[in-house]
N, C-alpha and C positions, 0 to 999 in steps of 0.2 A: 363587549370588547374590552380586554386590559389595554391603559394606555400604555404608549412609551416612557418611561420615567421622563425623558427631558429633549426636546428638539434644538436644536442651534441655527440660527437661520444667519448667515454670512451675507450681505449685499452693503454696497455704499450705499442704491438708492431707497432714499428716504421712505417714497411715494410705494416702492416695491417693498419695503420691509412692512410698511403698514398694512398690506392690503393681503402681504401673506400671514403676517401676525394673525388679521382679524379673520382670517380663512381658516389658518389651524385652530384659533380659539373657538368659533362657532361651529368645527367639526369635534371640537375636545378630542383630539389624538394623542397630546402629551399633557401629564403632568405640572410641569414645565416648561416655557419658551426663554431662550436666550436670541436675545439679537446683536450682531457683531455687525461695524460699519468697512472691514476691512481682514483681511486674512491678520495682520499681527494682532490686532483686539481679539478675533476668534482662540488662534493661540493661547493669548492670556488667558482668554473663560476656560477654554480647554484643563492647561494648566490647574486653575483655580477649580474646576468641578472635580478635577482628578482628586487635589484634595482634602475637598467637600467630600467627598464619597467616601473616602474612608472614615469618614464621621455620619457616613451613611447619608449624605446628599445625592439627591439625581446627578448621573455622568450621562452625557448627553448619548443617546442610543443613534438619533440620525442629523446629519450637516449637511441643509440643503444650502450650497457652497455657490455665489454667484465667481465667474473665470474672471472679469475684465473688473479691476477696483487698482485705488489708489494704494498706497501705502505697502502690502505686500498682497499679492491679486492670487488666484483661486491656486496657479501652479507653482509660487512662491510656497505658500500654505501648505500644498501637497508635498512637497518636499522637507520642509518643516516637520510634517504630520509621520514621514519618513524615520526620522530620526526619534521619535516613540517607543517605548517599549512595547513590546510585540502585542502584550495583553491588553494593552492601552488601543493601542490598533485597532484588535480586533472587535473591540466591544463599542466600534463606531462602523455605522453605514453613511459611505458619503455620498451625495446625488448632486453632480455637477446641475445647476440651473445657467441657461445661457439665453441669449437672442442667436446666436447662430453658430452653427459648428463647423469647419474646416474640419478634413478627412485628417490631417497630422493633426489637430488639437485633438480628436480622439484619442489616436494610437497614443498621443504622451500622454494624455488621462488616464487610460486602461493600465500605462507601465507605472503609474503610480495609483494603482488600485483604488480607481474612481470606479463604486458600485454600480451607476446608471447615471443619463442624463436625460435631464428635463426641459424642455423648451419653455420659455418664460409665455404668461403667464402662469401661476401655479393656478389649478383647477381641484372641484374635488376629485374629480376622476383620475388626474396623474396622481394626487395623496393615497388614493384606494388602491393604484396598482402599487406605490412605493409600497404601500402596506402589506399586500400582497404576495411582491417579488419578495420582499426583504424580513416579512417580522412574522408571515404568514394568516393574515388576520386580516379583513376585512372589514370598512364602516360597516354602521349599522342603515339598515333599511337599504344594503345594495343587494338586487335579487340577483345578479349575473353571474356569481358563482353559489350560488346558492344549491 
């Protein structure tokens, strides 16, 4: 499996950044992990890998995006991530991660082109279908599209 060049993972909590951290490391799906404790630090990295990469640095390919944070929260960020250039845009898949979804928190996540959402905890099974749905590629040793 080729990995992702570079993941961004967005949550205040601490306890949740760790344990998705040490989940994508012992699946090796990207390259690179970024971790942001807030939508405006995500921005920043965002920002900053934009132009890392034209010095040929990973641009992060997916932002598993936690909704409820301090500082600027997942649909501050989505808004933000709005005013991108379009190829900047595109060369991101965002997967809202939450503890619970209200029917309006979707419809405003879909109007601002949130790829999928993930119910917390992240597992490897939700990582294999974002892989899946979104990059078309599968872990290794999953027999179920085999």
């Amino acid at each position: 499996m080729e990995k992702l060049p570079c993941i961004l993972l967005v949550d205040d909590d601490p306890v949740n950044n760790f344990l998705n951290q040490r989940l994508l490391e012992s699946l090796a799906v990207a390259d690179q992990l970024l971790v942001a404790q807030n939508g405006r630090e995500a921005f920043t990295l965002l920002h900053q890998q934009h132009e890392a990469h034209e010095t040929h640095e990973a641009y992060p390919a997916l932002v598993l995006l936690d909704m409820n944070m301090p500082v600027m929260n997942g649909f501050e960020f989505l808004q933000a991530y709005q005013q991108l250039p379009p190829a900047q845009q595109q060369a991101l898949v965002i997967v809202m991660l939450t503890n619970s979804l209200q029917p309006h928190e979707v419809a405003r996540a879909q109007q601002l082109h949130v790829a999928d959402f993930l119910s917390k905890p992240l597992t490897r099974e939700k990582i294999d279908t974002v892989l899946q749905t979104h990059f078309h590629y599968s872990l290794p040793g999953d027999t179920r599209h085999a």
